[in-house]
C-alpha positions as CSV (number, residue, x, y, z in Angstrom):
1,X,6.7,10.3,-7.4
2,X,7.3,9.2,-4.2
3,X,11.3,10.2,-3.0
4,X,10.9,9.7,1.3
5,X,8.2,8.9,3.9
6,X,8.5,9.5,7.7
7,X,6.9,8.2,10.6
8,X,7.0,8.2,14.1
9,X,5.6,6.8,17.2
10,X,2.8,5.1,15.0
11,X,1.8,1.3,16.1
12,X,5.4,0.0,16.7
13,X,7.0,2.9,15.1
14,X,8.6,4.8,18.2
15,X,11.1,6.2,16.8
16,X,11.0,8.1,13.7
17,X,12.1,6.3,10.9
18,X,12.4,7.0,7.2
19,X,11.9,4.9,4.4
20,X,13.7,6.8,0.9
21,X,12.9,6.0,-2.4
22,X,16.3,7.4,-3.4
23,X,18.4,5.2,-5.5
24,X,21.9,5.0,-3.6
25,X,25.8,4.8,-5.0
26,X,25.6,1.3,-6.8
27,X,25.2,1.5,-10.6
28,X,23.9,-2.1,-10.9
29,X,20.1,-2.7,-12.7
30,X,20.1,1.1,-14.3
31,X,17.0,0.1,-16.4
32,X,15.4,-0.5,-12.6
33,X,15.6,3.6,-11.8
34,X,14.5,6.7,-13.4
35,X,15.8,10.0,-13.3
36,X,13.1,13.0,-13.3
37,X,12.2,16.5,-13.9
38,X,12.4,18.1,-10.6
39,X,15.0,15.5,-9.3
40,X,18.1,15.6,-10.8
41,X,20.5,14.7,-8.3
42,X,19.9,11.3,-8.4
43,X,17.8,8.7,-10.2
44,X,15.0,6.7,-8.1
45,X,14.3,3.4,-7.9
46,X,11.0,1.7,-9.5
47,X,10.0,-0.2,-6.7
48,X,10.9,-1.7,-3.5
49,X,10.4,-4.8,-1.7
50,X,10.0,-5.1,2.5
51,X,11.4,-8.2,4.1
52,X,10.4,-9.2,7.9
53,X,9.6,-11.2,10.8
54,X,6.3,-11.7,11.5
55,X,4.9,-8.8,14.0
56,X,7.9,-6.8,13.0
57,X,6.5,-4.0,11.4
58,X,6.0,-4.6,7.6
59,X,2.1,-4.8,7.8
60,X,2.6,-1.0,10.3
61,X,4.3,0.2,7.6
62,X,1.4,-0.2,4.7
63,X,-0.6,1.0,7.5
64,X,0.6,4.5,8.2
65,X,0.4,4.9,4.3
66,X,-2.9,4.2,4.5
67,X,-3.8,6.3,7.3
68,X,-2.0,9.4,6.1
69,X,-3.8,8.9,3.1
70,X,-7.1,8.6,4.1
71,X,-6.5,11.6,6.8
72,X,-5.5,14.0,4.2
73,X,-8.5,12.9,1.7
74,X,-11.4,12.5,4.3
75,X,-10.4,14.5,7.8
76,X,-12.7,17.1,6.1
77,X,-15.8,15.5,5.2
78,X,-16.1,12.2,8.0
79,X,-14.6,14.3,11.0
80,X,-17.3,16.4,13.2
81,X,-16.1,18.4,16.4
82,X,-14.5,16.2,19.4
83,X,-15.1,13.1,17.2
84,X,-11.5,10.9,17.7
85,X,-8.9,10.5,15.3
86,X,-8.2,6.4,14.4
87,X,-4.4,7.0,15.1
88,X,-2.8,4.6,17.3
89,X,0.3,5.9,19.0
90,X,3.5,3.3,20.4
91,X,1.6,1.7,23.3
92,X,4.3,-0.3,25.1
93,X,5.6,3.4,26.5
94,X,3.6,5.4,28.9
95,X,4.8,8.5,27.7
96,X,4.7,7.8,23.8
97,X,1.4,6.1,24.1
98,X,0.3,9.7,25.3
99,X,2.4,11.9,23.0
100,X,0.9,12.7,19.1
101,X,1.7,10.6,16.5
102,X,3.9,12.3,13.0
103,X,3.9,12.2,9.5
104,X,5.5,13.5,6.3
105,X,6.3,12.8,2.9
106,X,8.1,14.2,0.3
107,X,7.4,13.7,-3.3
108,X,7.1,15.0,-6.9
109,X,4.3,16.5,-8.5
110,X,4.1,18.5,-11.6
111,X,8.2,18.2,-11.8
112,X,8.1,20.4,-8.5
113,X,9.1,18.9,-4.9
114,X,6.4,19.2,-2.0
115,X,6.7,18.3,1.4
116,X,4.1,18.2,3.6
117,X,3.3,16.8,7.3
118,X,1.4,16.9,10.4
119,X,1.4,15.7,13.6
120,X,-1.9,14.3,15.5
121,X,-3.1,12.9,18.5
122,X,-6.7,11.1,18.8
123,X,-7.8,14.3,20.3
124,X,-6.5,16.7,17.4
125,X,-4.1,18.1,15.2
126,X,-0.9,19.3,16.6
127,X,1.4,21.0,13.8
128,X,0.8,20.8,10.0
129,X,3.5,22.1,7.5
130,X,3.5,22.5,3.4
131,X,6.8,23.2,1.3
132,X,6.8,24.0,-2.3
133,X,10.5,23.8,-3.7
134,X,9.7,25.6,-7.2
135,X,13.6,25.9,-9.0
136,X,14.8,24.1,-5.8
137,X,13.9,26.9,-3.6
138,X,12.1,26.3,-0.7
139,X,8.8,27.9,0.1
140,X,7.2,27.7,2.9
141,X,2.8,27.7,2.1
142,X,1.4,27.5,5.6
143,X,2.7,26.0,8.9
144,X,0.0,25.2,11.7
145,X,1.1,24.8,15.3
146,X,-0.9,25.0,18.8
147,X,-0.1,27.6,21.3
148,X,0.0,27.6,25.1
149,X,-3.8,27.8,25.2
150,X,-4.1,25.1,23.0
151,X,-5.5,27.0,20.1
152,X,-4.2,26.8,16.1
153,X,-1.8,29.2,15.0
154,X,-0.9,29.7,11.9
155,X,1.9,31.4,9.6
156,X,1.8,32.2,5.8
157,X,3.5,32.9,2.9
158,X,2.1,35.9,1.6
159,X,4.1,35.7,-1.7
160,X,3.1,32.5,-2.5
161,X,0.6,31.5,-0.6
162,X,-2.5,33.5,-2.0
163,X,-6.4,33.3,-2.2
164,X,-8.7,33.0,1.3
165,X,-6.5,31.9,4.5
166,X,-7.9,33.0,7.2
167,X,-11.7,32.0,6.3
168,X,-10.2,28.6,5.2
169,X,-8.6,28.5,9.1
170,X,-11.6,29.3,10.8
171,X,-13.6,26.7,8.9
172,X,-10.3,23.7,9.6
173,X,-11.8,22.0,13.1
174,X,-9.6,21.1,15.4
175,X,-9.4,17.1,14.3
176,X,-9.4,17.8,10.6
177,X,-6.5,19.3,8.5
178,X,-6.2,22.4,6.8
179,X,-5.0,21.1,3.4
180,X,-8.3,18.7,3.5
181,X,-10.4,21.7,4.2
182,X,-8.5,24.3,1.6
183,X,-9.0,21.4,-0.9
184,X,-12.8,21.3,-0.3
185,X,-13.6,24.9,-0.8
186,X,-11.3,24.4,-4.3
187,X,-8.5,26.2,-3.1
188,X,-6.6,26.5,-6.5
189,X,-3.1,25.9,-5.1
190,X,-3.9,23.4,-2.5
191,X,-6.4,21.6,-5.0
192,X,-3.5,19.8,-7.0
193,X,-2.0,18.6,-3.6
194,X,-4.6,17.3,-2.8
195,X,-5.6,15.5,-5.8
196,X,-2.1,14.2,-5.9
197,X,-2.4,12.0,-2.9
198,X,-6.2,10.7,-4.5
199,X,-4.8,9.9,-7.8
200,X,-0.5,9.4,-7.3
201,X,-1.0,7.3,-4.0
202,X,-2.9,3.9,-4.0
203,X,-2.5,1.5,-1.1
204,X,-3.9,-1.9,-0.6
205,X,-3.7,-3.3,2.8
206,X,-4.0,-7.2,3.2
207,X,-7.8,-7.2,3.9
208,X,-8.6,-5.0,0.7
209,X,-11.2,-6.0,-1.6
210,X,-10.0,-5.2,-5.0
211,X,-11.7,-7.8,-7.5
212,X,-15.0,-5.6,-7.7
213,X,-12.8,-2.5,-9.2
214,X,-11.5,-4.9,-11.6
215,X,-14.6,-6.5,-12.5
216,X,-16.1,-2.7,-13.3
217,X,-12.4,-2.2,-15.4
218,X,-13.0,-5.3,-17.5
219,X,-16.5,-4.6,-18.5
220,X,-16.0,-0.7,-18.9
221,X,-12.3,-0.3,-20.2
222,X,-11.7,-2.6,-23.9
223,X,-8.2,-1.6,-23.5
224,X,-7.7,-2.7,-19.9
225,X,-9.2,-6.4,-20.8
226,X,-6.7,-7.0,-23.9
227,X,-4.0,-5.7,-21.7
228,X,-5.2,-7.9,-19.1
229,X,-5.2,-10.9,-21.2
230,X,-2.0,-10.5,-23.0
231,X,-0.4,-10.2,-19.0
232,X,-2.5,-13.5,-18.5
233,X,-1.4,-15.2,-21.9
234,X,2.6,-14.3,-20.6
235,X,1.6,-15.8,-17.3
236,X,1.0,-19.1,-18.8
237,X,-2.1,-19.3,-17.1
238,X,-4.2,-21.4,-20.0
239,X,-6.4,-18.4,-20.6
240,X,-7.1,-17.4,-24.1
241,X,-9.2,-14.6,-23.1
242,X,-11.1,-12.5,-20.3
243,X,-15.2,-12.1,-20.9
244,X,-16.6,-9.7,-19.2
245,X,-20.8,-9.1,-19.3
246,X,-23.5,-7.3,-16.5
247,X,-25.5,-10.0,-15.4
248,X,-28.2,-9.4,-12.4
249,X,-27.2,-7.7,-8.9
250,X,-24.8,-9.7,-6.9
251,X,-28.3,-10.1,-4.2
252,X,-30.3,-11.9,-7.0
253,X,-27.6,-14.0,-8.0
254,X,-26.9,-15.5,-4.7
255,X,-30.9,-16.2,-4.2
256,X,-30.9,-14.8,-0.3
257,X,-34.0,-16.0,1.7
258,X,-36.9,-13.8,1.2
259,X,-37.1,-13.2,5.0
260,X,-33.4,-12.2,4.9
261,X,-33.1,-8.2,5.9
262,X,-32.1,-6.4,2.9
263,X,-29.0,-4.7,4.2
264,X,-27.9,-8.5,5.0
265,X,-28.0,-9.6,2.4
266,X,-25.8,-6.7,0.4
267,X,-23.2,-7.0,3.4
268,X,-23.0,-10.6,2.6
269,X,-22.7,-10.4,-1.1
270,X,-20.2,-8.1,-0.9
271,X,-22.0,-5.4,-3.0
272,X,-24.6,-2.9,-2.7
273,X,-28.4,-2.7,-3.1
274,X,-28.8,-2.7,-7.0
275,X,-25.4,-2.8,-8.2
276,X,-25.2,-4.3,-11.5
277,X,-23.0,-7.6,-11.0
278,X,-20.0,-8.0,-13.5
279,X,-19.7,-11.9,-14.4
280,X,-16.4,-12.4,-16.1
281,X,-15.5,-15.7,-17.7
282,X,-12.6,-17.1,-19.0
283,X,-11.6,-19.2,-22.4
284,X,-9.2,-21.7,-22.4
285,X,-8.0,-23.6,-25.8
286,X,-9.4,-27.1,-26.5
287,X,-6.5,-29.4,-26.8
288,X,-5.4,-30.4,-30.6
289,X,-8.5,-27.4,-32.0
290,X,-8.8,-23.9,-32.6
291,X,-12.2,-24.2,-30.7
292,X,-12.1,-22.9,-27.0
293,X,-14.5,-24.0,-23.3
294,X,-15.7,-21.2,-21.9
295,X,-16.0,-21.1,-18.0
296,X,-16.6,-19.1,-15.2
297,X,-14.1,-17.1,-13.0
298,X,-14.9,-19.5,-10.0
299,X,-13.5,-22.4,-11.6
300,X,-10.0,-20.9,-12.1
301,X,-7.3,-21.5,-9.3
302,X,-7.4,-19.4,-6.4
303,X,-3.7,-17.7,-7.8
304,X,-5.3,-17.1,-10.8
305,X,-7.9,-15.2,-9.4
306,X,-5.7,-13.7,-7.0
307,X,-3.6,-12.3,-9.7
308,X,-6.2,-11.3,-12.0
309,X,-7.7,-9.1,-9.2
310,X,-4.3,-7.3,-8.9
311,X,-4.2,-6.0,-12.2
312,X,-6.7,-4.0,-11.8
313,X,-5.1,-1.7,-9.6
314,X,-1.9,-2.4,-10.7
315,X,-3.0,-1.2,-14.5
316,X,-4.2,1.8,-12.7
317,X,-1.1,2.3,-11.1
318,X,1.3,2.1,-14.4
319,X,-1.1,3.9,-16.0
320,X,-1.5,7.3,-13.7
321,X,2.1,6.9,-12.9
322,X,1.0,6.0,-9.0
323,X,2.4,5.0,-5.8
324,X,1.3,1.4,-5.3
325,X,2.1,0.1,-1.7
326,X,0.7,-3.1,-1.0
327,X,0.7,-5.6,2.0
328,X,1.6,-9.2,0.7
329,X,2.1,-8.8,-2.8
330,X,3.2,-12.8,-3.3
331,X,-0.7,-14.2,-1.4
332,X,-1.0,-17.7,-3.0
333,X,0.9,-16.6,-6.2
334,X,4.0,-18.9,-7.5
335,X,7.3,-16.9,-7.0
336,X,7.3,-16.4,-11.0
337,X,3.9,-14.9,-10.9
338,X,5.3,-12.1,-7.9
339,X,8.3,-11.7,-10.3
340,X,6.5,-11.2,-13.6
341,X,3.8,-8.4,-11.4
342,X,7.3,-6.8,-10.2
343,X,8.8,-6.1,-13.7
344,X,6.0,-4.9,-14.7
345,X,7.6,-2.0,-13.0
346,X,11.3,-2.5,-13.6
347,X,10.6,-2.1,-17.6
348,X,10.3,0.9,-18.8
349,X,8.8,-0.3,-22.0
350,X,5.5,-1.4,-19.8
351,X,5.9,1.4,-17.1
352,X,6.0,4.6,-19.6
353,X,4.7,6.6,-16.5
354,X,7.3,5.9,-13.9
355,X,4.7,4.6,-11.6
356,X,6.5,2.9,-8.4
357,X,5.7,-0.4,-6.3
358,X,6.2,-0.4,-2.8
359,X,5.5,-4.1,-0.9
360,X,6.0,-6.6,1.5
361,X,6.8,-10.1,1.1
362,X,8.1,-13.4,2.8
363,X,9.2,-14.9,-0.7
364,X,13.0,-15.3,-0.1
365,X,13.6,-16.2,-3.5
366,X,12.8,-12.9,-5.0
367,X,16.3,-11.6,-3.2
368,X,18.1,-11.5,-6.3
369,X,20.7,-9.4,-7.7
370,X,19.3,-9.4,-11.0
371,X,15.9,-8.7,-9.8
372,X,16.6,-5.4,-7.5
373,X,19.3,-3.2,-6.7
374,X,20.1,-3.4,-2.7
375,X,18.3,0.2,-2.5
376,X,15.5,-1.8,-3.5
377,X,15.3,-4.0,-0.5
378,X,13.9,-3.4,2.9
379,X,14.1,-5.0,6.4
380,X,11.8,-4.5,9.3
381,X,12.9,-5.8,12.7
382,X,11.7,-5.7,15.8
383,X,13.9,-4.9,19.5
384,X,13.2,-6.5,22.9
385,X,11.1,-3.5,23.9
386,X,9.0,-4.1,20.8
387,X,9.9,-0.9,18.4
388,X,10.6,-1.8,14.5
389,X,13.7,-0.6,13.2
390,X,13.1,-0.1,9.1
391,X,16.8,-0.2,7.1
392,X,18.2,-1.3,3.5
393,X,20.0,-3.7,2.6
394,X,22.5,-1.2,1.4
395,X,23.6,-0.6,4.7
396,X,25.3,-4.0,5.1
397,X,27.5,-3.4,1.9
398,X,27.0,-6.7,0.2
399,X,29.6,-7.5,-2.0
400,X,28.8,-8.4,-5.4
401,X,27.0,-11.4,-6.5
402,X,26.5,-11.9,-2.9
403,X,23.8,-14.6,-2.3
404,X,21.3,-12.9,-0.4
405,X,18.7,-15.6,0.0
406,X,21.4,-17.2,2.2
407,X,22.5,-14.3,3.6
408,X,19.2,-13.1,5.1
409,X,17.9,-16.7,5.8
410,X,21.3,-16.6,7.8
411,X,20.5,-13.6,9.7
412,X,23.2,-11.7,8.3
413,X,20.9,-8.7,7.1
414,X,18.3,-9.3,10.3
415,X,14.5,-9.2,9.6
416,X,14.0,-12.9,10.6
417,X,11.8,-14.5,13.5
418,X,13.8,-14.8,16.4
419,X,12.8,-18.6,17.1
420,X,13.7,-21.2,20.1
421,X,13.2,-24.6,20.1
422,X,10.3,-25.8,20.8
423,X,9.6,-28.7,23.5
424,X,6.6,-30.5,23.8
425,X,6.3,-32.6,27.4
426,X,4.1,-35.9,26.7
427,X,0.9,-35.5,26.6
428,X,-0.7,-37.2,29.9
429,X,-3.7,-38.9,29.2
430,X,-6.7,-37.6,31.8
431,X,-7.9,-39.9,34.3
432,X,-10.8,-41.3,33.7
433,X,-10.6,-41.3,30.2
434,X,-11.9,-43.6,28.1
435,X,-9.2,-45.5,25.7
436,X,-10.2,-47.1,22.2
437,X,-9.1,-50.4,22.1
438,X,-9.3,-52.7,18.5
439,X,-11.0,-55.6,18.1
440,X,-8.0,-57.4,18.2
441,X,-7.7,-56.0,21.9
């Protein structure tokens, strides 16, 4: 489980900031936490929701997820020597846009806390750290850092650190990280780690594709596609049931143009050369019968499709017990529909794993006290010099019962557009122009 991420100087990130996924003092909405093995101090919070302006940060936020992320899992395998890094520092200061970029996050695995961060430029890794806190003692695995002559350095544990270190340096280039590397030569304590942030952290920015995964689930996984359905039945969405069947290649089915390029046409269907196509279909009940219509997935409403794409990764999620960040939860859904996803979470009789949701939204209507705890709610905001400053909700203190759709469409909390009014000048017609004139002249 996730319990902190930090950032810094990342998009328009300057300063480091530090979003917690510990529960604060209130005691309202218990059923919305969970206390764990490993974390016994205090209980964390199920999931959280991010509030802002446009261009104030939320979107920066999913995306430094998703670039630690991918770092950690592919710095190894898609990085060659001098090839740059696709970090993008704060740009709007000389110096920052030149300094490194840092991350960290702290979390839970196996009922034992890990931190672990680095710091990185385009150019290469700076400083990369892992602590273990077995029995709430810290240990310190490895720690990398550049010297004067710009060459790695690195410190160990010897006690607790063991198996191949040094050949595992040599091998780590200079844009790739160590923990990537150690994982790939199946290091058998960095392995886990590693496999943590594959399995424990999902993230979806705005432009993921995510219906194919769930078209594969609902054709592969029986238990996914009645889970799926009874979500859909509770929705009120009409839907009796979810079909799923492999029909030909997403190519064939679209009927390209001979002449069209093969690689074309996969990029435009979305799938690759040969990939069986799933077609799922839907039933809905013919009024005043038992019988049901049958139709394809097409024909449903665009929030219908929207939501039954989620579930696939959001199944996935409650099942492993996963991090799920995602940009835009509430896309064309109905403010029930974002709701319904949500508690998904919040119940612990349909989130047995303690898996947590993480994402941003402009829906004002979800800011309800009987919906999240005000640990649970986020703001990003942006300054005059264009930084984001990320904060709770718990800072402000709200009293109790509070109306915070009000408040925050008030500007009380912050995290709303900044806007002027607007004045449009007549529009002068050009000279020369020719005016439309009716019949009746």
């Amino acid at each position: 489980m996730l319990l902190e991420f930090r950032l810094g100087n990342f998009r328009s990130y300057a300063a480091e900031k530090r979003f917690s996924r510990v529960a604060g003092s209130g005691k309202e909405l218990p059923a919305n936490t969970v206390t764990v093995e490993g974390f016994n101090r205090s209980p964390l919070p199920r999931s959280a929701v991010i509030y802002g302006a446009n261009a104030s940060g939320k979107s920066n936020l999913v995306q430094a997820f998703a670039f630690f992320r991918h770092f950690v899992l592919h710095s190894s395998e898609t990085r060659q020597e001098g090839d740059w890094i696709p970090v993008y520092p704060f740009l709007l200061d000389p110096k920052l846009a030149r300094d490194p970029s840092h991350f960290e996050m702290t979390f839970l695995l196996g009922g034992v806390r890990h931190q672990y961060g680095f710091v990185v430029s385009r150019e290469r890794v700076h400083e990369e750290w892992l602590t273990v806190y077995p029995r709430g003692k810290p240990q310190e695995w490895f720690h990398r850092t550049v010297d004067l002559k710009g060459k790695s350095t690195w410190a160990w544990s010897r006690t607790h650190l063991r198996g191949a270190k040094l050949q595992l340096a040599e091998r780590t280039r200079e844009n790739a990280l160590f923990l990537s590397v150690a994982a790939q030569w199946n290091h058998t304590q960095i392995k886990p780690v590693y496999h943590g942030f594959r399995g424990k952290l999902k993230v979806l920015r705005r432009e993921t594709n995510v219906m194919g995964h769930t078209r594969a689930q609902l054709l592969s996984n029986r238990t996914f596609r009645e889970w799926l359905t009874r979500v859909l039945k509770a929705a009120d969405m009409g839907i009796c049931r979810v079909l799923a069947r492999e029909s030909k290649s997403h190519k064939d089915r679209f009927r390209f143009p001979s002449e069209m390029p093969a690689e074309m046409g996969s990029l435009l269907s979305d799938e690759s050369p040969g990939k069986p196509w799933v077609e799922v279909r839907t039933t809905h009940r013919l009024p005043g019968t038992r019988g049901e219509v049958e139709w394809d997935l097409d024909q449903e409403s665009d929030g219908t499709q929207r939501m039954l794409a989620l579930l696939g990764p959001i199944h996935d999620a409650l099942r492993d017990g996963a991090v799920l960040v995602m940009d835009e939860l509430d896309t064309i859904l109905h403010a029930y529909m974002t709701m319904a996803l949500v508690q998904l979470f919040s119940r612990p009789t349909t989130n047995r794993g303690n898996a947590q949701l993480v994402f941003t939204t402009h829906d004002t209507s979800l800011l309800d006290p009987t919906l999240f705890r005000r640990d649970q709610i986020w703001f990003t905001s942006k300054d005059g010099s264009g930084q984001t400053d990320l904060y709770s909700l718990e800072d402000f203190s709200p009293r109790k019962g509070e109306a915070l759709q009000k408040g925050y469409l008030a500007g009380r909390y912050g995290g709303i557009p900044d806007l002027v009014d607007l004045e449009f000048s007549q529009i002068q017609k050009p000279q020369g122009e020719a005016e439309l004139v009716s019949p009746e002249g």
